[in-house]
VOPAGU-2260 file (C-alpha; in pm, 1 decimal, decimal comma):
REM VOPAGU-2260
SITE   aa  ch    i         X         Y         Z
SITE  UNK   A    0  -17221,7  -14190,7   10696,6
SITE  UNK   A    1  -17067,1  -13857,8   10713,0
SITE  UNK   A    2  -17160,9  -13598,3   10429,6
SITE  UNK   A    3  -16856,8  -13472,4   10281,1
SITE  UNK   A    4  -16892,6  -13055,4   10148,8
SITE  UNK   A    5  -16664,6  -12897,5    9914,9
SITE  UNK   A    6  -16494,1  -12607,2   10068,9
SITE  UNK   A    7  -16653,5  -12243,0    9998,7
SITE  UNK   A    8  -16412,2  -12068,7    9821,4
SITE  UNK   A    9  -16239,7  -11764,7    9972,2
SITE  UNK   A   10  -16354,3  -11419,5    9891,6
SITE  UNK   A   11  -16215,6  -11257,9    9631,7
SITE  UNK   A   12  -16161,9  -10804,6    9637,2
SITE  UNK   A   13  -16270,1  -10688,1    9282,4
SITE  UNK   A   14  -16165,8  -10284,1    9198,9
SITE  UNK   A   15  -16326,1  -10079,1    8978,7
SITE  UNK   A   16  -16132,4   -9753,0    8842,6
SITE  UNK   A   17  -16163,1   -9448,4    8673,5
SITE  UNK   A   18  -15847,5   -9216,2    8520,0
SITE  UNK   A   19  -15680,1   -9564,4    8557,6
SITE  UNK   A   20  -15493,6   -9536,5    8890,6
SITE  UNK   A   21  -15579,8   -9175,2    8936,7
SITE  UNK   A   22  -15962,8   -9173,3    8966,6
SITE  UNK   A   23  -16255,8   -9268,3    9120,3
SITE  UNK   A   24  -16253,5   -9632,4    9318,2
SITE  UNK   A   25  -16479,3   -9886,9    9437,6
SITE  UNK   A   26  -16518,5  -10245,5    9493,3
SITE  UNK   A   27  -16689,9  -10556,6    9556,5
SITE  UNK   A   28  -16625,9  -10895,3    9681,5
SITE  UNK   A   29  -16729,4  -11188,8    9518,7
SITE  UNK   A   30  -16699,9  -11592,2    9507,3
SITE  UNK   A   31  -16588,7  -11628,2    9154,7
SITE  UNK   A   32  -16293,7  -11559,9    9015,2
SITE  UNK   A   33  -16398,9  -11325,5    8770,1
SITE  UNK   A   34  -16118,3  -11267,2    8512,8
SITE  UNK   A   35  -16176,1  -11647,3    8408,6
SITE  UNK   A   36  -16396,4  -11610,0    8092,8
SITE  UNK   A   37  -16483,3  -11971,8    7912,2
SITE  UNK   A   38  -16460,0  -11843,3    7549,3
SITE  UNK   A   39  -16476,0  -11491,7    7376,8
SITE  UNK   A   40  -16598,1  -11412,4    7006,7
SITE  UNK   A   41  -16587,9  -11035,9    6896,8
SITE  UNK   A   42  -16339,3  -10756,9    6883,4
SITE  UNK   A   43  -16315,2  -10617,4    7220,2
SITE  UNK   A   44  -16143,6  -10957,8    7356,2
SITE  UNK   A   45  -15828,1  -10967,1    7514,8
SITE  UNK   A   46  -15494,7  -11100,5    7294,2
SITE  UNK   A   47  -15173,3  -11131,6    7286,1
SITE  UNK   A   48  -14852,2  -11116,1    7021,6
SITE  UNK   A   49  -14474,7  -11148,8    6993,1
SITE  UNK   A   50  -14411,2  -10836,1    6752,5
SITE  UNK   A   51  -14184,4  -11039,0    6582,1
SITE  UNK   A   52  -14455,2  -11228,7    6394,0
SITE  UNK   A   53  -14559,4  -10957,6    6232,5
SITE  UNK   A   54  -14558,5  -10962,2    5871,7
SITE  UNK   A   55  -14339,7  -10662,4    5816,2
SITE  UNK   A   56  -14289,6  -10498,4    5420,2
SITE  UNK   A   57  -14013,3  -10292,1    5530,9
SITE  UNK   A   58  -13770,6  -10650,0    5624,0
SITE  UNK   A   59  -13766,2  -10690,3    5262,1
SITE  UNK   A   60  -13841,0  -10350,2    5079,3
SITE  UNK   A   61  -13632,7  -10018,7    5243,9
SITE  UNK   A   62  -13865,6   -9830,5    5051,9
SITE  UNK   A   63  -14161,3   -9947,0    5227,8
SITE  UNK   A   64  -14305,4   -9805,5    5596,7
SITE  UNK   A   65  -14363,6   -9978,8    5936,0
SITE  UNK   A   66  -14654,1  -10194,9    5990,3
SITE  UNK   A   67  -14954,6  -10109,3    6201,1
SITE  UNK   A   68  -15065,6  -10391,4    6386,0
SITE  UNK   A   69  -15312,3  -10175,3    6622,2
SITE  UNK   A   70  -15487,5   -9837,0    6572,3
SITE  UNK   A   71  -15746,5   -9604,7    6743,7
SITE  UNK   A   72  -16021,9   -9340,6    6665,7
SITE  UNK   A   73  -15806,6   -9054,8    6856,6
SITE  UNK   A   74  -15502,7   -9158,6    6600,7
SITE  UNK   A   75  -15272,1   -9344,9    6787,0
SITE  UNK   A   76  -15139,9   -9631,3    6606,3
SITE  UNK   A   77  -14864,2   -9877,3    6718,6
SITE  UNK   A   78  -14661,6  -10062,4    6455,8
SITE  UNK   A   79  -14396,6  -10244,9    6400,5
SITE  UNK   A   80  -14048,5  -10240,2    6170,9
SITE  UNK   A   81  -13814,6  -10508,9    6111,6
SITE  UNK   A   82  -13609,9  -10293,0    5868,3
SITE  UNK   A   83  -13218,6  -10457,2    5771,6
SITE  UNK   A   84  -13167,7  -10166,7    5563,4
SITE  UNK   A   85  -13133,9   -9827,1    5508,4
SITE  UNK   A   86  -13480,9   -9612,6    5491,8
SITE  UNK   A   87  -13485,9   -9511,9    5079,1
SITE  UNK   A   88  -13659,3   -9200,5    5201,7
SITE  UNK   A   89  -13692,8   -8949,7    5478,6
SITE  UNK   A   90  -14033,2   -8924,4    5762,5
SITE  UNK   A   91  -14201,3   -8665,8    5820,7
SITE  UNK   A   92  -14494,8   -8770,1    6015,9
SITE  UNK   A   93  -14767,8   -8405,7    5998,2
SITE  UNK   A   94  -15026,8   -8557,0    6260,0
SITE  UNK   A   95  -14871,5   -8745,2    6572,6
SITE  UNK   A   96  -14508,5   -8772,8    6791,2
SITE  UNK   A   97  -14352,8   -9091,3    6723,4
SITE  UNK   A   98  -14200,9   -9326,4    7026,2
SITE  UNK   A   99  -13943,8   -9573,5    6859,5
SITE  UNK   A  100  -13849,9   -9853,3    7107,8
SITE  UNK   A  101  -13623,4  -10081,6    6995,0
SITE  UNK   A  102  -13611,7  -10432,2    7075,8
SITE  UNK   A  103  -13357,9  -10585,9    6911,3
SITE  UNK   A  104  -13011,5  -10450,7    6656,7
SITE  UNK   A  105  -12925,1  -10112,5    6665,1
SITE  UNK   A  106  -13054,3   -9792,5    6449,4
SITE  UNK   A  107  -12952,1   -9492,7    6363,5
SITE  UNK   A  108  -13171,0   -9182,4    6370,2
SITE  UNK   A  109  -13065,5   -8913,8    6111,7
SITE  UNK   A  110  -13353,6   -8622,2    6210,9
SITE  UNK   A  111  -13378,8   -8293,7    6117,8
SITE  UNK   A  112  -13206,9   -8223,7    6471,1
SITE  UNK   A  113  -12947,6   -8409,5    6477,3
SITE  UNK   A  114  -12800,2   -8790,1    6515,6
SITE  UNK   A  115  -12847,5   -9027,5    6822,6
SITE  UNK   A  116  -12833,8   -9407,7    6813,9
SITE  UNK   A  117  -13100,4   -9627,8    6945,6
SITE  UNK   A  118  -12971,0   -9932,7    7092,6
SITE  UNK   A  119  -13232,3  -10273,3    7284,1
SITE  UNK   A  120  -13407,0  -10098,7    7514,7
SITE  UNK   A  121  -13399,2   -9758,1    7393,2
SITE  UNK   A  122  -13718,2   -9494,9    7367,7
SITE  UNK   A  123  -13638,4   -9277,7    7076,9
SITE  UNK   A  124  -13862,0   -8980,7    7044,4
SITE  UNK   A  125  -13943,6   -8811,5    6754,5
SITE  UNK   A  126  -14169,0   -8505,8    6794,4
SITE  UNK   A  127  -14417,8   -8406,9    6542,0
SITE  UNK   A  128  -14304,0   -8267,1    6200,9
SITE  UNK   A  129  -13948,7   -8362,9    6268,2
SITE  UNK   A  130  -13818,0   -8516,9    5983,1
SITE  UNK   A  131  -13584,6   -8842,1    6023,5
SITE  UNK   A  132  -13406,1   -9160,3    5826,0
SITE  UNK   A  133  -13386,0   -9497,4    6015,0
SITE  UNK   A  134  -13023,0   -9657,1    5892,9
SITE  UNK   A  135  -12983,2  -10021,3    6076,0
SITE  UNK   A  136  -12655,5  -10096,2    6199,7
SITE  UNK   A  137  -12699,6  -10479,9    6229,6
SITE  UNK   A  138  -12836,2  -10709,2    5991,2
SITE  UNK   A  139  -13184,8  -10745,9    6101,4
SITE  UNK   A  140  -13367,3  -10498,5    6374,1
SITE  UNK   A  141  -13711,2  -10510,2    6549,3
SITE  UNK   A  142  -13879,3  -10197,7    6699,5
SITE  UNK   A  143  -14250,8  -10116,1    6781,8
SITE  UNK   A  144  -14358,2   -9804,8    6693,0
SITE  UNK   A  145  -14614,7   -9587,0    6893,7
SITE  UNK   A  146  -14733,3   -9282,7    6681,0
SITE  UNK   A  147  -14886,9   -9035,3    6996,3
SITE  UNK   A  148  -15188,1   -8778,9    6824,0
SITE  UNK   A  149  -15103,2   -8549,9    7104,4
SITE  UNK   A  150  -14758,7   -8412,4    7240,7
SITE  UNK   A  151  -14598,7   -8654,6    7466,0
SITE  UNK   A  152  -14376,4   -8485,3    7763,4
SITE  UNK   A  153  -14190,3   -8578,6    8059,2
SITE  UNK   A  154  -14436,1   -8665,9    8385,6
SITE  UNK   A  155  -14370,9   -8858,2    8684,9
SITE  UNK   A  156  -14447,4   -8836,8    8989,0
SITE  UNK   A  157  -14122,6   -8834,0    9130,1
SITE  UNK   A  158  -13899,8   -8583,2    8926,9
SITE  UNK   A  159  -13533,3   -8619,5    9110,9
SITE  UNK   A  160  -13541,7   -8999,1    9168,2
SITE  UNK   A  161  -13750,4   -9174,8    8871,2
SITE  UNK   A  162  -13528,1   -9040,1    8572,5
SITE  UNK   A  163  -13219,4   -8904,7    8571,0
SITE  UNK   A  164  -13287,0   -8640,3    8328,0
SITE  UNK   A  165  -12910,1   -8500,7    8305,9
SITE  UNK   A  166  -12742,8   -8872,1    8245,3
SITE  UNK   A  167  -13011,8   -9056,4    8097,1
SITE  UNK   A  168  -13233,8   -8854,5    7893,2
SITE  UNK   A  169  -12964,5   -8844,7    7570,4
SITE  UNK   A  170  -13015,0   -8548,6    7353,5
SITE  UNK   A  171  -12931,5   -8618,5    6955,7
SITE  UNK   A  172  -12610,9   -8429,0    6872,3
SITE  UNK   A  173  -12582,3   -8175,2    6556,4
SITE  UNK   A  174  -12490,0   -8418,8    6243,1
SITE  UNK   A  175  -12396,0   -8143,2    5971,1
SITE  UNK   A  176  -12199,8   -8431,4    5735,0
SITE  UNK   A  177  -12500,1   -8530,1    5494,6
SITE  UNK   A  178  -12518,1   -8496,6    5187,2
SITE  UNK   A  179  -12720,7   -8160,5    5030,3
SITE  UNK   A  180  -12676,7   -8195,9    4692,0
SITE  UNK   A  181  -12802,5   -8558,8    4694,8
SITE  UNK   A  182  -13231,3   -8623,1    4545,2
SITE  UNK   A  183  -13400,8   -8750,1    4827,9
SITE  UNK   A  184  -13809,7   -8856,4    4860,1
SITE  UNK   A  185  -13934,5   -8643,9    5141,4
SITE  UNK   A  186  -14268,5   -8874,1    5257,0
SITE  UNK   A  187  -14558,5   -8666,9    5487,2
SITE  UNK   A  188  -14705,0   -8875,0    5662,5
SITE  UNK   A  189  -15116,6   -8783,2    5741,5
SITE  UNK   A  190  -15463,1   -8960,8    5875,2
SITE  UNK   A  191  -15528,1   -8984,0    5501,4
SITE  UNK   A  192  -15215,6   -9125,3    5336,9
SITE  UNK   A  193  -14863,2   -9011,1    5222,4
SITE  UNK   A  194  -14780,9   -8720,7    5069,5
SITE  UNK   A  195  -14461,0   -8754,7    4803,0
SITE  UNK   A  196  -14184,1   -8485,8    4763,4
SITE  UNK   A  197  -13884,4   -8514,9    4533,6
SITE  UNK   A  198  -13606,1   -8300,5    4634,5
SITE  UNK   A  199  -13267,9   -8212,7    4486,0
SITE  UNK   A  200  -13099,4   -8243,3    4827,0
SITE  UNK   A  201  -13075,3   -8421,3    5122,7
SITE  UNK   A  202  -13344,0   -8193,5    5368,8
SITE  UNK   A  203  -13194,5   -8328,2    5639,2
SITE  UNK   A  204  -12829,5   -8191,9    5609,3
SITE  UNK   A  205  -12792,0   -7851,1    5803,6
SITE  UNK   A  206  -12438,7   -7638,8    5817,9
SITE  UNK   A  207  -12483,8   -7608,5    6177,1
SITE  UNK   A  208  -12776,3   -7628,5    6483,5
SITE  UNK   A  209  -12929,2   -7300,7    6654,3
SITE  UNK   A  210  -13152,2   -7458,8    6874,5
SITE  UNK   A  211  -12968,9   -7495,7    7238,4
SITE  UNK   A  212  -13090,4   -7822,4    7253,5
SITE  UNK   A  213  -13249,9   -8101,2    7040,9
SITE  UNK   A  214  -13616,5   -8175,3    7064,0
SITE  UNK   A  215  -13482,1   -8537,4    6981,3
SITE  UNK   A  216  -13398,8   -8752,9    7271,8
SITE  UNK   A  217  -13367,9   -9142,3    7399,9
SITE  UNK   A  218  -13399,8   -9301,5    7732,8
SITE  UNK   A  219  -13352,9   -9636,8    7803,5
SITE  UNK   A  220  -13649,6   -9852,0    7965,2
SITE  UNK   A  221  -13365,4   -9991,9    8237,2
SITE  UNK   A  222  -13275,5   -9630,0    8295,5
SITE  UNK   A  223  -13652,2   -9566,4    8453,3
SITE  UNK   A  224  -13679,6   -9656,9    8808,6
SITE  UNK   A  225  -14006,8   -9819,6    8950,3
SITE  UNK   A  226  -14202,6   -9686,5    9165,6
SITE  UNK   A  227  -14274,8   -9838,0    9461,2
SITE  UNK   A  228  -14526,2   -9809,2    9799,5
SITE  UNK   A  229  -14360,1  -10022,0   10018,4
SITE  UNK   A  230  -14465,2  -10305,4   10159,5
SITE  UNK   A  231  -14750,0  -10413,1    9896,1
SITE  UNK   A  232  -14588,3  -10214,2    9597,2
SITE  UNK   A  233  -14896,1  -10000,5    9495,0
SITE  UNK   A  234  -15004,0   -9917,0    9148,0
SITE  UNK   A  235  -14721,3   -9851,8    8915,6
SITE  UNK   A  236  -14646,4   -9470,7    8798,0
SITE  UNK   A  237  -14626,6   -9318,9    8458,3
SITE  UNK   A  238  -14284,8   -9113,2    8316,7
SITE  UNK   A  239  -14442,7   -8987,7    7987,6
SITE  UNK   A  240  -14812,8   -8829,1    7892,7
SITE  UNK   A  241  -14998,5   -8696,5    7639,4
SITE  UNK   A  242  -15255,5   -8384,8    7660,8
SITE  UNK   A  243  -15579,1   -8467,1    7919,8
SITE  UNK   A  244  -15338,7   -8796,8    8010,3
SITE  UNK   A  245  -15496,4   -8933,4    7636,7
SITE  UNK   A  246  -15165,3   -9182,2    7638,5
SITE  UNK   A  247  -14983,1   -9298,5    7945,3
SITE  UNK   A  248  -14641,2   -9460,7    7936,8
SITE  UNK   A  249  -14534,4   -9689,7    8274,5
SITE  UNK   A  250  -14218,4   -9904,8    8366,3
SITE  UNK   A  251  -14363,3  -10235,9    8480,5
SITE  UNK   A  252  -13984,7  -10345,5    8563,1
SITE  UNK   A  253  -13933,7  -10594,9    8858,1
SITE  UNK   A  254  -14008,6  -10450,4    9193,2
SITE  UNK   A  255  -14079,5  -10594,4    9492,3
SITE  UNK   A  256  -14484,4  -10605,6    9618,4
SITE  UNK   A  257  -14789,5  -10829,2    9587,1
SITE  UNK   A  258  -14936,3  -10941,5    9294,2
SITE  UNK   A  259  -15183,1  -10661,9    9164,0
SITE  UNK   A  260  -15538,3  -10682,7    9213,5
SITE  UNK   A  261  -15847,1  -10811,0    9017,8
SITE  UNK   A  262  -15946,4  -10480,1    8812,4
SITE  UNK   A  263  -16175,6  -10324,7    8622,5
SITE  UNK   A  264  -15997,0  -10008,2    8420,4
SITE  UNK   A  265  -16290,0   -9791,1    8271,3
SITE  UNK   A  266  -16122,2   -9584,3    8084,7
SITE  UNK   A  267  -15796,6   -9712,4    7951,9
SITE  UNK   A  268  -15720,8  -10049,1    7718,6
SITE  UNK   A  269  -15377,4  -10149,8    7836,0
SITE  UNK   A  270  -15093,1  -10251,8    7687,5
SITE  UNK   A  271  -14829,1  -10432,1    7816,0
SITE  UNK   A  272  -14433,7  -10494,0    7657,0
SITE  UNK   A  273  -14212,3  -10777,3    7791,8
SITE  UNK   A  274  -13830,0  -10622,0    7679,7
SITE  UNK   A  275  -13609,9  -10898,5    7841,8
SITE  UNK   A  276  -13603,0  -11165,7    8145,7
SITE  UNK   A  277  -13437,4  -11328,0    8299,8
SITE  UNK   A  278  -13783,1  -11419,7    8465,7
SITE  UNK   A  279  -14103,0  -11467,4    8304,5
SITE  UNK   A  280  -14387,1  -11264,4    8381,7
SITE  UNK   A  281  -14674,6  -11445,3    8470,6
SITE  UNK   A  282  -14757,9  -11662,2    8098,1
SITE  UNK   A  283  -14523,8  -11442,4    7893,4
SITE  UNK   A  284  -14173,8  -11573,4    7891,6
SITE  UNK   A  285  -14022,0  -11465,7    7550,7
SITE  UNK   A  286  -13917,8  -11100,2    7463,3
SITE  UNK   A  287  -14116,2  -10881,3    7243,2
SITE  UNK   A  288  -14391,1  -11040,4    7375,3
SITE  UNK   A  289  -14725,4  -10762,6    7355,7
SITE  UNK   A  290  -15030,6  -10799,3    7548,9
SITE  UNK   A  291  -15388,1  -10615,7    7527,6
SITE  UNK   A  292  -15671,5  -10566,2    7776,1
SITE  UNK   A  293  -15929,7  -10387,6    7664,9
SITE  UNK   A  294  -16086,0  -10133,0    7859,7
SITE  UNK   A  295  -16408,0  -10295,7    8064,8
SITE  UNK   A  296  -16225,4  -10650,0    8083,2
SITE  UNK   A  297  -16202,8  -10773,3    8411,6
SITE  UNK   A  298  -15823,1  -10908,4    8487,4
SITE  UNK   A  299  -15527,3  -10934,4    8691,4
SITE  UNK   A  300  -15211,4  -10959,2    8581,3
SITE  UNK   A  301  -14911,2  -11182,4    8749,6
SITE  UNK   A  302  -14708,8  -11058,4    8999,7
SITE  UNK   A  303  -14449,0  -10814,4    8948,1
SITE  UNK   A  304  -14182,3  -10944,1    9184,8
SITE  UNK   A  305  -13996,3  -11079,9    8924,0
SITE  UNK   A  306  -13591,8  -11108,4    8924,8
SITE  UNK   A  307  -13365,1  -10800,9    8891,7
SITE  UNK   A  308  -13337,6  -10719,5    8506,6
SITE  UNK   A  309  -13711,1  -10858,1    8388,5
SITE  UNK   A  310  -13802,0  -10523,3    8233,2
SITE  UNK   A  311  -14139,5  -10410,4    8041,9
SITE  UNK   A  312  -14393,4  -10173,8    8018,0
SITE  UNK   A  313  -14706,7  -10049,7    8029,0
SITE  UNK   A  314  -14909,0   -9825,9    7755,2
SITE  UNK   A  315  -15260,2   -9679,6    7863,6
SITE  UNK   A  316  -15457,8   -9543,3    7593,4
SITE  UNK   A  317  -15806,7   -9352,5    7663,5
SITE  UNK   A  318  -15924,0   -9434,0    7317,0
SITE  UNK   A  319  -16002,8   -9841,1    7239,5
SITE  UNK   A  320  -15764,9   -9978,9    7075,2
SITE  UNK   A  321  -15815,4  -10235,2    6752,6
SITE  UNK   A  322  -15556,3  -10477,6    6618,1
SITE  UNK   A  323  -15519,3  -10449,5    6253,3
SITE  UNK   A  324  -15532,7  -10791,9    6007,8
SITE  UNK   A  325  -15172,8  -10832,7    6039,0
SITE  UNK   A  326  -15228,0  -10774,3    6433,2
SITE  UNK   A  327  -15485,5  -11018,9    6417,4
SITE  UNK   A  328  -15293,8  -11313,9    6213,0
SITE  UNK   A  329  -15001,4  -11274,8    6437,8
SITE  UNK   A  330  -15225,7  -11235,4    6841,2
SITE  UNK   A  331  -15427,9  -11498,1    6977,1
SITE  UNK   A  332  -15712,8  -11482,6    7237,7
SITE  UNK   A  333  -15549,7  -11449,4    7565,2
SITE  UNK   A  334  -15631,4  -11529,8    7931,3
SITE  UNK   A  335  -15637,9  -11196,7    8184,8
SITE  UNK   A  336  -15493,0  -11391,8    8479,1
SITE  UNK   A  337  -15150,7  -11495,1    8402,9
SITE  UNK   A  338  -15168,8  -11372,1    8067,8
SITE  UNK   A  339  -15136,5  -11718,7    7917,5
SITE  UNK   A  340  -15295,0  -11801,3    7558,3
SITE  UNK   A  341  -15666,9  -11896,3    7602,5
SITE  UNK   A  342  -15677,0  -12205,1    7434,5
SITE  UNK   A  343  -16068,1  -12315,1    7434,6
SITE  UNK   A  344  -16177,6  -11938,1    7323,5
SITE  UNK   A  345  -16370,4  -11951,3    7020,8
SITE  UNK   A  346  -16191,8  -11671,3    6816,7
């Protein structure tokens, strides 16, 4: 009778990292495949939502603010608006630059410097203490909101061939129609709560713009070229940081290379956006779809080969991140291999 073994399984590479793909390395090889987990219970677990989902006050209410659906210690909050109408007020966030990126409709931006339109796809970036009104051109909108505690600027690795900053980067354009003799609430937004103004005017309206450029700008995520280390691909490459690289922003658009490693980040949760198809990526096949791997978890991600046009992207924060209640009743636990929903995890 001849004994019949079960193949060993193949080795498997395991990278640890520090500064996410800047850092220290180091690795290990092992038999298991370690980002399988059986079940999870706790708040540093892995999930995944469709922004959409969110219950969102400001669908229904123009007088009401985005929804936070995940926050941090360091500040940085991400939320969420699904706003059909005009804003009843005007921003003025005191404490963080705000990152609008719209997924779906079309909104006007009516800032303190100027006009520019944010159509699917678009980053919109408000800087700090620049004051703005959201107007929706369509019917019903969706955008996810990051709010950055520290100044985000410009920084990729490959300044002449990642963005093209004189085509793409759109500046907003002097708007001096308002109205200044109409009452508007002025809102100041800070880490502990809104402050109310009631003007007599619009504060927005300005006869004319001195600055030689506006500190107000869009780019548009299919607009950001991948980087790529041909053949395997390579780690992907941020286009936007904040102070001590607190907040990194990556394209994690379809380019060609293998599928990424099994990794251990040590420093950064990450956060990954699927925009638009036509392929799925890995799990995640419908748009607005947002992922979350905390900092520690061991994953991998699917491969990034996907079809021309599959575009999303990538969010590092160095502070942990936390999903909020209305994060919570919209995510559920999610697996870090394909990044499918974990359906056995207790949760």
């Amino acid at each position: 009778m001849t004994e019949t073994r079960s193949a060993k399984p193949a080795p498997l590479v395991e990278g640890w990292s520090r500064e996410g793909f800047l850092g220290e390395r180091a690795g290990v090889i092992r038999s298991s495949y370690t980002p399988d987990y059986i079940s999870v219970s706790g708040p540093h677990a892995p999930r995944r939502l469709n922004i959409g989902d969110v219950v969102c006050a400001d669908k229904s209410d123009p007088g009401a603010l985005a929804t936070p659906f995940a926050t941090a210690r360091s500040g940085l909050a991400l939320s969420v608006s699904r706003r059909c109408q005009a804003m009843t007020y005007v921003m003025r966030n005191v404490e963080a630059d705000e990152l609008h990126f719209v997924q779906s409709g079309e909104l006007d931006f009516h800032t303190d410097y100027g006009f520019i339109a944010g159509l699917p796809g678009d980053f919109v970036y408000i800087p700090r203490s620049v004051a703005y009104r959201v107007t929706p051109k369509s019917t019903s909108s969706l955008s996810l909101v990051v709010e950055s505690p520290g100044a985000l600027r410009f920084d990729t690795p490959a300044p002449a061939g990642m963005i093209h900053f004189g085509e793409h980067v759109v500046r907003a354009r002097p708007e001096t129609n308002g109205a200044p003799d109409g009452p508007t609430t002025l809102l100041l937004k800070c880490e502990d709560g809104i402050t109310r103004f009631e003007k007599g005017f619009d504060p927005l309206f300005a006869e004319r713009q001195l600055a030689a450029s506006s500190p107000v700008w869009k780019l548009n995520l299919r607009h950001i070229q991948p980087v790529v280390y041909w053949p395997h691909g390579g780690p992907p490459s941020h286009f936007l940081a904040s102070p001590n690289n607190e907040l990194l922003l990556y394209t994690l658009s379809a380019r060609p290379g293998n599928r990424p490693p099994i990794h251990v980040n040590a420093d950064y949760d990450e956060m990954i956006f699927y925009f638009a198809g036509p392929d799925p990526w890995g799990h995640v096949s419908e748009p607005g779809t947002f992922t979350w791997v905390p900092k520690g978890v061991t994953h991998q991600g699917p491969p990034e080969n996907a079809a021309i046009g599959y575009s999303a992207w990538l969010l590092e924060s160095r502070t942990t991140l936390r999903l909020t209640p209305q994060g919570l009743a919209a995510s559920q636990p999610m697996e870090t291999g394909l990044y499918g929903v974990k359906r056995d995890s207790a949760d």
